[in-house]
PDB file of N, H, CA, C and O in Angstrom:
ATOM      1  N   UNK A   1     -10.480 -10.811 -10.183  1.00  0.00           N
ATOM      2  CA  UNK A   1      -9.166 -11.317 -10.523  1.00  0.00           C
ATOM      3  C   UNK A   1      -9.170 -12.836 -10.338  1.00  0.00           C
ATOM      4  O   UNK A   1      -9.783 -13.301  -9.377  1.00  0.00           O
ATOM      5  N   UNK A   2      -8.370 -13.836 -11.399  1.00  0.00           N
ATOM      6  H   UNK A   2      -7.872 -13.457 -12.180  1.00  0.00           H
ATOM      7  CA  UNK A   2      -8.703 -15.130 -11.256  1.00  0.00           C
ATOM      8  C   UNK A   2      -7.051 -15.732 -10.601  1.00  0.00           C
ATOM      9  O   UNK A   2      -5.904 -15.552 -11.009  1.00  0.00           O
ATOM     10  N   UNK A   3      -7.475 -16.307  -9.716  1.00  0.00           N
ATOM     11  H   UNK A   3      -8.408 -16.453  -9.385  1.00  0.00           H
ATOM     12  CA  UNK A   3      -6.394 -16.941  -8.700  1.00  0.00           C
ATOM     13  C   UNK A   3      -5.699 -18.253  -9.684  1.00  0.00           C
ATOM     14  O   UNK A   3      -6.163 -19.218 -10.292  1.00  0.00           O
ATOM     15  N   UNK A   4      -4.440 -17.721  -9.468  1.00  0.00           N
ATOM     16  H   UNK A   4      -4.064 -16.938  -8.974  1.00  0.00           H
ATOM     17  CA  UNK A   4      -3.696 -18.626 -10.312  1.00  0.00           C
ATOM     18  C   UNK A   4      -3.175 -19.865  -9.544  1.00  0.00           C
ATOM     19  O   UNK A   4      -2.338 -19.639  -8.671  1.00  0.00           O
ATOM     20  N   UNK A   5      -3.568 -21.177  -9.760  1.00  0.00           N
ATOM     21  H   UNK A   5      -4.248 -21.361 -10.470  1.00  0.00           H
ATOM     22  CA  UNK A   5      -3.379 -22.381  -8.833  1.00  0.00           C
ATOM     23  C   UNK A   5      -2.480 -23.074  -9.187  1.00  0.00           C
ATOM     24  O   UNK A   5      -1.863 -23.750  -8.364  1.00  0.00           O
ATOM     25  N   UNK A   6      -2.178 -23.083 -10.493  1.00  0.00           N
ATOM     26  H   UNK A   6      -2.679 -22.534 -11.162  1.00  0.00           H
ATOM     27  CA  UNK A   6      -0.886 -23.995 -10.987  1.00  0.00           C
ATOM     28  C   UNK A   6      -0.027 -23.443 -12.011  1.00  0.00           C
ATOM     29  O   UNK A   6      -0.199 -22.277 -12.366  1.00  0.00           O
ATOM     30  N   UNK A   7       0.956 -24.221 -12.566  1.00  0.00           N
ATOM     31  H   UNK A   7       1.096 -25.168 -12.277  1.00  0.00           H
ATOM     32  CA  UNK A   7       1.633 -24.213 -13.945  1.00  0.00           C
ATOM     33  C   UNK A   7       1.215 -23.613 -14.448  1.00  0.00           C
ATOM     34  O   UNK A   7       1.393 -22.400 -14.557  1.00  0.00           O
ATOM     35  N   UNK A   8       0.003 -24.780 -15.266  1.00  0.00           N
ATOM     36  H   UNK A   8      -0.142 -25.765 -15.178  1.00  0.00           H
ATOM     37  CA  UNK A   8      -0.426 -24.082 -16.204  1.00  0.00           C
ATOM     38  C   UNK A   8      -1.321 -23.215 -16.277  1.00  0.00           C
ATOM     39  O   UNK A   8      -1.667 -22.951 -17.428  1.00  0.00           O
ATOM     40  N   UNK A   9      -2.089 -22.388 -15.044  1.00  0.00           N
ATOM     41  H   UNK A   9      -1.808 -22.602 -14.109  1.00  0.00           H
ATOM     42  CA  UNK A   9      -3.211 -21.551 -14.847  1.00  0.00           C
ATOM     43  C   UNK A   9      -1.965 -20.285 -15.217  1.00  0.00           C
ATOM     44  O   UNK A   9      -2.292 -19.357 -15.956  1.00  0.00           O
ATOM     45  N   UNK A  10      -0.656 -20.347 -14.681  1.00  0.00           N
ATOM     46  H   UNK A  10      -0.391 -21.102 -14.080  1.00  0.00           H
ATOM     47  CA  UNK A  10       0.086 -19.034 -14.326  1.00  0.00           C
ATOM     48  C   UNK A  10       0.371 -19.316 -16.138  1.00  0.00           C
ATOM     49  O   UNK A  10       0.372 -18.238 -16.732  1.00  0.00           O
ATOM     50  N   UNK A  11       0.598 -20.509 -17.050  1.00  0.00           N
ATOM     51  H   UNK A  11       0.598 -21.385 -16.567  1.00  0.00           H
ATOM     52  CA  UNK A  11       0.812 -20.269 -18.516  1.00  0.00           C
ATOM     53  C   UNK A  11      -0.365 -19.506 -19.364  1.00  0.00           C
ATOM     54  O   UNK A  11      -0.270 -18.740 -20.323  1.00  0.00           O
ATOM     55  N   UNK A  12      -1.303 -19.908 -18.784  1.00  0.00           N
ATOM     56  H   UNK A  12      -1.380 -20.530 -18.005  1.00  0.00           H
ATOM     57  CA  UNK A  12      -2.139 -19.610 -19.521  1.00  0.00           C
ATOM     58  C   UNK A  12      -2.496 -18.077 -19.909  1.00  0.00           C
ATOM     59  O   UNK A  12      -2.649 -17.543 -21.007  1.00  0.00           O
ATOM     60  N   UNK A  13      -2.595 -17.401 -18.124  1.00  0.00           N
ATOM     61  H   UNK A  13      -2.471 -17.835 -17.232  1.00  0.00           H
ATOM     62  CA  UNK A  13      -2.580 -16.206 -17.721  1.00  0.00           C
ATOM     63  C   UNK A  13      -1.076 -15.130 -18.503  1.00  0.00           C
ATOM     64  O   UNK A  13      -1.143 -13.932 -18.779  1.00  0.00           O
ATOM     65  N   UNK A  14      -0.108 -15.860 -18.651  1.00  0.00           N
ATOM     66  H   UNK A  14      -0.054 -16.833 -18.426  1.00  0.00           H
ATOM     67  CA  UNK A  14       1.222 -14.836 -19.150  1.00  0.00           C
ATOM     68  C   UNK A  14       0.681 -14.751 -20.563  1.00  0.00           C
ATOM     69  O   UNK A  14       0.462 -13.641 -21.048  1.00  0.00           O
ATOM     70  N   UNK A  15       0.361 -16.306 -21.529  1.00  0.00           N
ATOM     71  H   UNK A  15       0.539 -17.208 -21.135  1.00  0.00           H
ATOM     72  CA  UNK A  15       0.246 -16.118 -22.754  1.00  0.00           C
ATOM     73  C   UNK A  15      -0.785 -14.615 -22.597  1.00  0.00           C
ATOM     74  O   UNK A  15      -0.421 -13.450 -22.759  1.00  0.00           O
ATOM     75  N   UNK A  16      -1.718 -14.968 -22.347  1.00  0.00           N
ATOM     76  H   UNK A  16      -2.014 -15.914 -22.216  1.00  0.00           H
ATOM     77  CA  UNK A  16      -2.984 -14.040 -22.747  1.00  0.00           C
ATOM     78  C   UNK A  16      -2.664 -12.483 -22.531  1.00  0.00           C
ATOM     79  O   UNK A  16      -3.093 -11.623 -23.300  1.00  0.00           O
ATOM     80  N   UNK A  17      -1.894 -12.211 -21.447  1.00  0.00           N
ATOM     81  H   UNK A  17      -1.545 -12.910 -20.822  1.00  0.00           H
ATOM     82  CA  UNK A  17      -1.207 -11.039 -20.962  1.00  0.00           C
ATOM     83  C   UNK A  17      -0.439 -10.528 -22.466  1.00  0.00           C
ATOM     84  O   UNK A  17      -0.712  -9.521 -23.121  1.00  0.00           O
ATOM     85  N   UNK A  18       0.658 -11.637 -22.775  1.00  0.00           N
ATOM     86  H   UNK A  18       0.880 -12.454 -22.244  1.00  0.00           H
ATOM     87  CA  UNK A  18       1.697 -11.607 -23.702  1.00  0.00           C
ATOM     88  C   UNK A  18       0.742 -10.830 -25.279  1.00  0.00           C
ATOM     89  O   UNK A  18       0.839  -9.785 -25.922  1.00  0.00           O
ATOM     90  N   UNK A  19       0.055 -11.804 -25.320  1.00  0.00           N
ATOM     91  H   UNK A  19      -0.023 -12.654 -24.797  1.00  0.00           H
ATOM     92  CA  UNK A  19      -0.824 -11.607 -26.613  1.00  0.00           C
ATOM     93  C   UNK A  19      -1.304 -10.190 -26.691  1.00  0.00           C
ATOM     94  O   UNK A  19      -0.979  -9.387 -27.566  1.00  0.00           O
ATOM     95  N   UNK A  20      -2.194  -9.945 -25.581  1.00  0.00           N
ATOM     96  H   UNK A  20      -2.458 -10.597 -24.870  1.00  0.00           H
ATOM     97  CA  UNK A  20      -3.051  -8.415 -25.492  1.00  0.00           C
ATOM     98  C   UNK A  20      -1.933  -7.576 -25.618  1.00  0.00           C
ATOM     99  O   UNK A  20      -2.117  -6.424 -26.012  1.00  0.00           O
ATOM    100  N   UNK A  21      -1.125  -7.857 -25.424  1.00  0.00           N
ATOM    101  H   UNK A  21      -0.975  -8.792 -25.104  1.00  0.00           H
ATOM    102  CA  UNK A  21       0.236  -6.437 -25.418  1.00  0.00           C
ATOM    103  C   UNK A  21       0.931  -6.932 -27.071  1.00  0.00           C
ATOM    104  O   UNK A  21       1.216  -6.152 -27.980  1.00  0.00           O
ATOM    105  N   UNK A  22       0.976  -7.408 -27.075  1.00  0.00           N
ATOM    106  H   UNK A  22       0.745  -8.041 -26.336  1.00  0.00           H
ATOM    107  CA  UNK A  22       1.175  -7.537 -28.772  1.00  0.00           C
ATOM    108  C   UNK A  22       2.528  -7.886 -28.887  1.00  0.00           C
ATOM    109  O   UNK A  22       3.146  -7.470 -29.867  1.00  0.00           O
ATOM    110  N   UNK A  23       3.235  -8.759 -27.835  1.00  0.00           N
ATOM    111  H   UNK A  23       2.733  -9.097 -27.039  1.00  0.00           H
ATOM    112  CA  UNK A  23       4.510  -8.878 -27.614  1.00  0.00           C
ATOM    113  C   UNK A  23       4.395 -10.397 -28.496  1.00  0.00           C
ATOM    114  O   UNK A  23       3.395 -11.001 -28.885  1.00  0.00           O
ATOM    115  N   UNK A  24       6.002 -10.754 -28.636  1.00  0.00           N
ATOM    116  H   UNK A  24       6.815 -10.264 -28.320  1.00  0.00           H
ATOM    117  CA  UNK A  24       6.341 -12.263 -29.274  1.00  0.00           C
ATOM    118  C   UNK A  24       6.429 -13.316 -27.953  1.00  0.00           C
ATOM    119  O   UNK A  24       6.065 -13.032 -26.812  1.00  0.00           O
ATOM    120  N   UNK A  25       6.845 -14.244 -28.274  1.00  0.00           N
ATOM    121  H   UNK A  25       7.140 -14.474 -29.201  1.00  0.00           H
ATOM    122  CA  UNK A  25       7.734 -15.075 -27.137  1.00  0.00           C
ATOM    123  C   UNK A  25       9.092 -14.162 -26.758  1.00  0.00           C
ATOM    124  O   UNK A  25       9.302 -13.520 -25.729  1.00  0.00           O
ATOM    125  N   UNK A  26       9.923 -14.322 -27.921  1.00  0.00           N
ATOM    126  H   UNK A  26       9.753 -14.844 -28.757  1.00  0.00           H
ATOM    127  CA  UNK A  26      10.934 -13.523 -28.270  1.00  0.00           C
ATOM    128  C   UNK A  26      11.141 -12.199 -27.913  1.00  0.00           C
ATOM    129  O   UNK A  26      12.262 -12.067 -27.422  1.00  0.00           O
ATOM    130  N   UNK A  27      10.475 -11.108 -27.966  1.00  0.00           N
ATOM    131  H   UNK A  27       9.564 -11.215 -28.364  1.00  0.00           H
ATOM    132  CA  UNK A  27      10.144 -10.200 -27.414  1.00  0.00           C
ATOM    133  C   UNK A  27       9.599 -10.040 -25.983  1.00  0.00           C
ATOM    134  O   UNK A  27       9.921  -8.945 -25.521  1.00  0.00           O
ATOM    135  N   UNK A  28       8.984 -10.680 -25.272  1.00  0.00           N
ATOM    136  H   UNK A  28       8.722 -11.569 -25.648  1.00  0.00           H
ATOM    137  CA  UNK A  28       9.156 -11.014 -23.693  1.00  0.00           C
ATOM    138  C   UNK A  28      10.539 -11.751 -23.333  1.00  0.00           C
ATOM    139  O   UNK A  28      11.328 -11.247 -22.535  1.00  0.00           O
ATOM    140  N   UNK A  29      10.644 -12.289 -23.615  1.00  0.00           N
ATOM    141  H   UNK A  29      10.002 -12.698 -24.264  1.00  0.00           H
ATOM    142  CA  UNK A  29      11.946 -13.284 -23.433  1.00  0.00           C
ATOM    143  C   UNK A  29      12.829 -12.278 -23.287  1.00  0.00           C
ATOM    144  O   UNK A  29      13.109 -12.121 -22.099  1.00  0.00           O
ATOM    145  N   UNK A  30      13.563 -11.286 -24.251  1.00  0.00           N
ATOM    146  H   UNK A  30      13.336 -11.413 -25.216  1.00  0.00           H
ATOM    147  CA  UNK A  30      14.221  -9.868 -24.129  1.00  0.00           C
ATOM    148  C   UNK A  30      14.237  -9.123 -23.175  1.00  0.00           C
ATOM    149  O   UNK A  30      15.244  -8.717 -22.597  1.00  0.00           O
ATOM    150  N   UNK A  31      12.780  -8.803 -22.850  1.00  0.00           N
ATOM    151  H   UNK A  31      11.961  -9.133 -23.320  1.00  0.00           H
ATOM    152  CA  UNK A  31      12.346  -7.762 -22.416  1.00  0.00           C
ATOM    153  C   UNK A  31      13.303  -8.219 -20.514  1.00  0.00           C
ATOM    154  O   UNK A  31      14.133  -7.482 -19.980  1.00  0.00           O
ATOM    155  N   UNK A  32      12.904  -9.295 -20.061  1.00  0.00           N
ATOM    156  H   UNK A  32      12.230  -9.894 -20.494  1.00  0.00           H
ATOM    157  CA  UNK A  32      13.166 -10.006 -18.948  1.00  0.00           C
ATOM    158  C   UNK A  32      14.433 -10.854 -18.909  1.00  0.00           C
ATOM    159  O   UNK A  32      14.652 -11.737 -18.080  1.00  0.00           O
ATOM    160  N   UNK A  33      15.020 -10.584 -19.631  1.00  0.00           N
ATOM    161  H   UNK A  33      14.842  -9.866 -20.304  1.00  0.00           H
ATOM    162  CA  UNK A  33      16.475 -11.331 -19.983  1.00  0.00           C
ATOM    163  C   UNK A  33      16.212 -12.838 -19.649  1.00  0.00           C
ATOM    164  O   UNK A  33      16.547 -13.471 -18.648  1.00  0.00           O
ATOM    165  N   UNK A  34      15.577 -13.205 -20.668  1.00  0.00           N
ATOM    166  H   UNK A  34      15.304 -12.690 -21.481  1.00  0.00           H
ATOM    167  CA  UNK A  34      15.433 -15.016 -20.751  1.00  0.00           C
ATOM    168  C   UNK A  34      15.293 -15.133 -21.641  1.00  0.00           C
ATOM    169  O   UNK A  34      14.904 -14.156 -22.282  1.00  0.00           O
ATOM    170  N   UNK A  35      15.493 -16.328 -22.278  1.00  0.00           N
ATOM    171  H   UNK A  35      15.808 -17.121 -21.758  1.00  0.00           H
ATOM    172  CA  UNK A  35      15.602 -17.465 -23.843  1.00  0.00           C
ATOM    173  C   UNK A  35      14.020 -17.544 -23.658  1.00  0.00           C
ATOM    174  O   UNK A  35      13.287 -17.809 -22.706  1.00  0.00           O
ATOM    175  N   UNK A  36      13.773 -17.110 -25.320  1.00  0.00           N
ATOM    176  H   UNK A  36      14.369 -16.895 -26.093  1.00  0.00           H
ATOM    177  CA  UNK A  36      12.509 -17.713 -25.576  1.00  0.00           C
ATOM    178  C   UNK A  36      12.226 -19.182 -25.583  1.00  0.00           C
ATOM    179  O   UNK A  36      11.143 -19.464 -26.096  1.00  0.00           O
ATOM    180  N   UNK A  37      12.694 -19.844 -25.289  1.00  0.00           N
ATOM    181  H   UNK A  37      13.573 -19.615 -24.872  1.00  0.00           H
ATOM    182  CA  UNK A  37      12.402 -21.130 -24.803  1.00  0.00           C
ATOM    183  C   UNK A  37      11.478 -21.420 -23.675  1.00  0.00           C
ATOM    184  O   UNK A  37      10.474 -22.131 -23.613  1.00  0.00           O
ATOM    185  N   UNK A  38      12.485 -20.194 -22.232  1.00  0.00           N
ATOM    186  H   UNK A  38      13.300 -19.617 -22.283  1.00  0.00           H
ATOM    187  CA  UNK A  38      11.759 -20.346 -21.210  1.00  0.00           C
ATOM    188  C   UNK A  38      10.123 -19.933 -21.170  1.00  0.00           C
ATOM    189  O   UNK A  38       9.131 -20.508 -20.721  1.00  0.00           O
ATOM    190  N   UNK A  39      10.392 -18.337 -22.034  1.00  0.00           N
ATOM    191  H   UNK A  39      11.198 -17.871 -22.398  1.00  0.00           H
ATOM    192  CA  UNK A  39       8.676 -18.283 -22.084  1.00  0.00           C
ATOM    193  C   UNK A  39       7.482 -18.700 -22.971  1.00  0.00           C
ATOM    194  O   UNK A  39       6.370 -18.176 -23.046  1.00  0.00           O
ATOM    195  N   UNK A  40       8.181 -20.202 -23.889  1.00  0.00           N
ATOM    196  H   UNK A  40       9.084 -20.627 -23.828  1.00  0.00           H
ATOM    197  CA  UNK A  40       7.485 -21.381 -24.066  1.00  0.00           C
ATOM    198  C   UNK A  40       7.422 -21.866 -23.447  1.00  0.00           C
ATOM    199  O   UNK A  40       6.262 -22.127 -23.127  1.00  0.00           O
ATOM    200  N   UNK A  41       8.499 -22.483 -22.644  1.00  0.00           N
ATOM    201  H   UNK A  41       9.441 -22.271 -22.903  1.00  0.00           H
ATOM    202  CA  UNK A  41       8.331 -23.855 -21.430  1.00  0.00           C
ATOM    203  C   UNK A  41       7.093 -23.143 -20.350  1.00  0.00           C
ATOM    204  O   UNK A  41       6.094 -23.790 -20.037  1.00  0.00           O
ATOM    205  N   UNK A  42       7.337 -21.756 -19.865  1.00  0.00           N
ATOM    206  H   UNK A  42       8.148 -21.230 -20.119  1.00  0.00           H
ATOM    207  CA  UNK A  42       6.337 -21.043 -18.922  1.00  0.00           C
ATOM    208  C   UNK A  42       4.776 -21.162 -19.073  1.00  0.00           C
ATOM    209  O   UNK A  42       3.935 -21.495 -18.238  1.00  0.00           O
ATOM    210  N   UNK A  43       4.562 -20.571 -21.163  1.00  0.00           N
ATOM    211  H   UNK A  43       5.245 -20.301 -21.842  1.00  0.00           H
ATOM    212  CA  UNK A  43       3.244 -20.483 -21.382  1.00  0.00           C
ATOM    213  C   UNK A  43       2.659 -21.805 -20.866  1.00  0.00           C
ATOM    214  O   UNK A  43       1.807 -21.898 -19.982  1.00  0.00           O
ATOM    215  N   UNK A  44       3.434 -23.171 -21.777  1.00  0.00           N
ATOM    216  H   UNK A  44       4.126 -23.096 -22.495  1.00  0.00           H
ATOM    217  CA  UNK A  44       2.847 -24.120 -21.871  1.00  0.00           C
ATOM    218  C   UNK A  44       2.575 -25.094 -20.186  1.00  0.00           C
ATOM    219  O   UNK A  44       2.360 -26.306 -20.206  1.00  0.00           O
ATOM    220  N   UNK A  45       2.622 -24.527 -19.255  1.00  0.00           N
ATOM    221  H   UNK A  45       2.796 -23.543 -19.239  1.00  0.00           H
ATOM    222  CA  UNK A  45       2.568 -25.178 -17.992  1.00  0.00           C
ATOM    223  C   UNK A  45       3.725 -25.918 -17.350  1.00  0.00           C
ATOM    224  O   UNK A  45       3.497 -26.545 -16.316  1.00  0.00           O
ATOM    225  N   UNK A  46       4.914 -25.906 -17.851  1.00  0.00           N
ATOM    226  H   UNK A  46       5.100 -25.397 -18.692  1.00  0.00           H
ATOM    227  CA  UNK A  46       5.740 -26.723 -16.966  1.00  0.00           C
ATOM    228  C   UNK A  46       6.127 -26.300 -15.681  1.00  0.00           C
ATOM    229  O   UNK A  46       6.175 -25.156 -15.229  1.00  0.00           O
ATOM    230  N   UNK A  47       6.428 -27.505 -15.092  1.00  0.00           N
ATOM    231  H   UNK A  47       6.388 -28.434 -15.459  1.00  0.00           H
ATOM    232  CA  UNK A  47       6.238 -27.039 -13.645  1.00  0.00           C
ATOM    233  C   UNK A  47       7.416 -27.311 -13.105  1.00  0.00           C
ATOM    234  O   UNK A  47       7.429 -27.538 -11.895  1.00  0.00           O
ATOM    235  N   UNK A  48       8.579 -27.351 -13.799  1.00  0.00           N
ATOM    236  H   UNK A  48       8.569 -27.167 -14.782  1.00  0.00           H
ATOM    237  CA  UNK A  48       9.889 -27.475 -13.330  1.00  0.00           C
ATOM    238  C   UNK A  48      10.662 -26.508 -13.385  1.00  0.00           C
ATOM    239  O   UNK A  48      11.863 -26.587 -13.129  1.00  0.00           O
ATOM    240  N   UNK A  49       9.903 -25.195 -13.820  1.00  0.00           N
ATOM    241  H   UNK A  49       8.927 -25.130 -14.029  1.00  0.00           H
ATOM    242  CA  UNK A  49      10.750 -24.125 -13.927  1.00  0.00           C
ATOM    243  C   UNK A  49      11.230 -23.169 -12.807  1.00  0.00           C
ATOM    244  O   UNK A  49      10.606 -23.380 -11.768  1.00  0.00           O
ATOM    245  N   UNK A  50      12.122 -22.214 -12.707  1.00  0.00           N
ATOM    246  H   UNK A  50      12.629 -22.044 -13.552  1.00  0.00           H
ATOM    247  CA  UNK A  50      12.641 -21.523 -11.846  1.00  0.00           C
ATOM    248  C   UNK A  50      11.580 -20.895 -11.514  1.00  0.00           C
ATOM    249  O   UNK A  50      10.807 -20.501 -12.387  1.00  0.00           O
ATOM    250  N   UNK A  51      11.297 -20.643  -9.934  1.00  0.00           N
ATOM    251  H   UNK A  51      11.925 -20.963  -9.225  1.00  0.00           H
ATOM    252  CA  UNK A  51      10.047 -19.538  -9.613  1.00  0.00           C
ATOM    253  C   UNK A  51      10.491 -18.035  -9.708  1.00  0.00           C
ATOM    254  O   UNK A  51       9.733 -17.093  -9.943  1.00  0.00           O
ATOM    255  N   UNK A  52      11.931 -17.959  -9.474  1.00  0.00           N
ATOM    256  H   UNK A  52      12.546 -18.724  -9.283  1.00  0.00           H
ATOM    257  CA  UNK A  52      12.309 -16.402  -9.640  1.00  0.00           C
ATOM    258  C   UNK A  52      12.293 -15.809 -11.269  1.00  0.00           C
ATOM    259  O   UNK A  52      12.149 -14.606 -11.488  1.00  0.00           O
ATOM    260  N   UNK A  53      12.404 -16.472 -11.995  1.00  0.00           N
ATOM    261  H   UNK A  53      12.521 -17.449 -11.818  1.00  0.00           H
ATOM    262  CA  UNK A  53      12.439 -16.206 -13.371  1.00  0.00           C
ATOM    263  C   UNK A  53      10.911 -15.612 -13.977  1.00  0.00           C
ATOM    264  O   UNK A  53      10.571 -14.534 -14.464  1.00  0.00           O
ATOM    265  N   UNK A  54      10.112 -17.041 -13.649  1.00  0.00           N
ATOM    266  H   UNK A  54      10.389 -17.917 -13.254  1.00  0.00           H
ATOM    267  CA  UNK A  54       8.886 -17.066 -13.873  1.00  0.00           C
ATOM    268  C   UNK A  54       7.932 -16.211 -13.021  1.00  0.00           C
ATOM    269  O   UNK A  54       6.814 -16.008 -13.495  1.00  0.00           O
ATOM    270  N   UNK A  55       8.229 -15.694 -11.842  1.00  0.00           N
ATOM    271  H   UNK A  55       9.137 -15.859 -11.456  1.00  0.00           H
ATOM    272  CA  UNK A  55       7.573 -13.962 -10.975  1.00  0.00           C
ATOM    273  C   UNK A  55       8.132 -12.971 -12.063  1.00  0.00           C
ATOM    274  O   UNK A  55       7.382 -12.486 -12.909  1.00  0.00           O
ATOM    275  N   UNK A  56       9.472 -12.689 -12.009  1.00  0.00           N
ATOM    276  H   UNK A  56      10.081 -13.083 -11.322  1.00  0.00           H
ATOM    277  CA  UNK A  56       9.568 -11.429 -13.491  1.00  0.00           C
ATOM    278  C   UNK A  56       9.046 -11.312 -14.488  1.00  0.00           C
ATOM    279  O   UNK A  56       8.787 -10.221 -14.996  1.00  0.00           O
ATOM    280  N   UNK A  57       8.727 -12.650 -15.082  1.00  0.00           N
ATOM    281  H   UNK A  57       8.937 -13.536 -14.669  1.00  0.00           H
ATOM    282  CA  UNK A  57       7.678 -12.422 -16.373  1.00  0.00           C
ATOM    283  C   UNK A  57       6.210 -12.109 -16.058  1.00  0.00           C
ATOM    284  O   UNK A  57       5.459 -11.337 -16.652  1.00  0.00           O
ATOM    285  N   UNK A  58       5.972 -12.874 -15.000  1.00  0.00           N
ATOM    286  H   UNK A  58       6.582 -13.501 -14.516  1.00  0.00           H
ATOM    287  CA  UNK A  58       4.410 -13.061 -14.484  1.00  0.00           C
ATOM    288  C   UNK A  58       4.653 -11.301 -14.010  1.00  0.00           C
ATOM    289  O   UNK A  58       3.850 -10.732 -14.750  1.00  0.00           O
ATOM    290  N   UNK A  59       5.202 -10.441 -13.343  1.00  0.00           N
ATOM    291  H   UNK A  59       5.854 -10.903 -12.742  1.00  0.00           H
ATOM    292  CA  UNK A  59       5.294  -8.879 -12.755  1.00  0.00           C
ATOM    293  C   UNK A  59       5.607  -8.454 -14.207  1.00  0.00           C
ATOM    294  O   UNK A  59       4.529  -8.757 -14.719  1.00  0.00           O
ATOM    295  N   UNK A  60       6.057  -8.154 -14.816  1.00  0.00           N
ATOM    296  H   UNK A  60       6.933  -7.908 -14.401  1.00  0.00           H
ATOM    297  CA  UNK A  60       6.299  -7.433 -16.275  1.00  0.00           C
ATOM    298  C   UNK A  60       5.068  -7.664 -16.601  1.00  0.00           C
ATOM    299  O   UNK A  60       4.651  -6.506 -16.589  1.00  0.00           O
ATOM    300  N   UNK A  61       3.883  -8.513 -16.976  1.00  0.00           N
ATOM    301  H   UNK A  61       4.221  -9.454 -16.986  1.00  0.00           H
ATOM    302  CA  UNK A  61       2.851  -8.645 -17.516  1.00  0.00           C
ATOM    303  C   UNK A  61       1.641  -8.196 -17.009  1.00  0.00           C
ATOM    304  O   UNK A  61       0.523  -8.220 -17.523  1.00  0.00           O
ATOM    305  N   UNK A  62       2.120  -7.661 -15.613  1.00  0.00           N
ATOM    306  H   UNK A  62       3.028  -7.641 -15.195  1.00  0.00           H
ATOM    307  CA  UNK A  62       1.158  -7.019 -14.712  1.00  0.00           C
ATOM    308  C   UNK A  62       0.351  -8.421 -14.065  1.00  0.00           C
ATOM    309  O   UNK A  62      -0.816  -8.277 -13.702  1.00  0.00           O
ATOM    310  N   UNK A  63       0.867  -9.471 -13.965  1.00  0.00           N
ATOM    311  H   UNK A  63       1.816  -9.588 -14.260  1.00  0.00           H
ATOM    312  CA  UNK A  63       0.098 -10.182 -13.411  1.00  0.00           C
ATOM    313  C   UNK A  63       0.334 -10.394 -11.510  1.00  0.00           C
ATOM    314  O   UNK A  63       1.339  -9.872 -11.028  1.00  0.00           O
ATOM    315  N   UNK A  64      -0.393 -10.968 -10.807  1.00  0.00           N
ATOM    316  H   UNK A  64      -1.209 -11.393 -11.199  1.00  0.00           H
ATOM    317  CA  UNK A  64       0.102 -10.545  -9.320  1.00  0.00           C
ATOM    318  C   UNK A  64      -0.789 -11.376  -8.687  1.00  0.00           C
ATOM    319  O   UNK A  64      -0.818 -11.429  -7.457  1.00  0.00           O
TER     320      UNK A  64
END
């Protein structure tokens, strides 16, 4: 399992999650009640985002 150290290690890790499951932005975003915005701003590494938001997507994706 690869230890997630930052932003963008935890973006990188949701996209790829996101992708293999065959989900949208849009369609995660739903799924976790957030604006696909956020799980752009998430994929792409920003680091100003809410941590409680961004654990529900990162746990929905099976990531941990």
């Amino acid at each position: 399992m690869k230890t997630i150290d930052s932003a963008k290690a935890l973006g990188a890790a949701a996209r790829g999650a996101r992708i293999e499951r065959g989900l949208s932005q849009q369609a995660l975003a739903d799924l976790n009640g957030l604006s696909r915005k956020f799980i752009g701003d998430l994929e792409s590494g920003k680091n100003s985002l809410e941590l409680g938001p961004a654990l529900k997507v990162a746990s929905s994706l099976g990531i941990h």
